[in-house]
N, C-alpha and C positions, 0 to 999 in steps of 0.2 A: 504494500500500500504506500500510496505518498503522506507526506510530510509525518508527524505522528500519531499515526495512526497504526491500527490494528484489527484486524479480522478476529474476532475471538469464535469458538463453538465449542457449548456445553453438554454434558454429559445427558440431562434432559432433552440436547434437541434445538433449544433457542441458540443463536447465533445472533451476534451483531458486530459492527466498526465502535472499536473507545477509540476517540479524537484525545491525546495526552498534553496538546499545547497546552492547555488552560493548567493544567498541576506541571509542567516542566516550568511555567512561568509562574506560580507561586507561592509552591513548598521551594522553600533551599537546598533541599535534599534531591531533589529531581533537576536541577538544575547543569548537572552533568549531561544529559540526555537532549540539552538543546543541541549537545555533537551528532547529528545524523548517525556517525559510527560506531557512538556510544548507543546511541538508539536503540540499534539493530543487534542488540549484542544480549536480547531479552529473552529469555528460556522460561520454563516453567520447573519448579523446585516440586519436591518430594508432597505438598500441604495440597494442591496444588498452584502456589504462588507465582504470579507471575513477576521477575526478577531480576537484577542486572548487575554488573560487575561490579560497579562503583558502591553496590550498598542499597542501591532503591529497592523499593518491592512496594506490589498493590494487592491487595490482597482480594481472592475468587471473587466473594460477595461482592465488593465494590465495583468489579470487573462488570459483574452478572449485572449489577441493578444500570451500570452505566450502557451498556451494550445492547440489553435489553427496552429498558426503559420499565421495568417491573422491580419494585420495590421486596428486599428478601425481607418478610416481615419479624423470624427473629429477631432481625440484626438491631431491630428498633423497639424491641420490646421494653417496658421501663423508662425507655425516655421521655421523659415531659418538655413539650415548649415552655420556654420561659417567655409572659408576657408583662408590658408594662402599661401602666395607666399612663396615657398621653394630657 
């Protein structure tokens, strides 16, 4: 795929492209990966994490809900929005 991007396909079936500009431009930790050749250098680990030389990693679920566009409802279970009185 061009620029960073990624073809994912999961064990369910769903498939989609994660676009990664938006997290190489602003976790610091991903910032390695605006090297095209660092990019490409993305494997899948044993969890199945997707991974990189330098140290980054995203983890399935985030992959799944970004690829997807379908929300993994454990991964949010327990969290509350915090709202404020304007």
């Amino acid at each position: 795929m061009d620029g960073y991007r990624i073809l994912l396909g999961f064990s369910d079936g769903m498939s989609g492209i994660v676009d990664f500009t938006d997290i190489i431009q602003t976790f610091p930790a991903a910032r390695p990966l605006a090297d095209k050749e660092v990019f490409q250098q993305f494997h899948l680990d044993d969890w199945p994490t997707l991974v990189w030389p330098c140290g980054f990693d995203f983890s399935p679920e985030s992959l799944y809900e970004r690829a997807t566009g379908q929300r993994v409802s454990w991964l949010h279970e327990g969290v509350v929005a915090e709202t404020t009185n304007a």
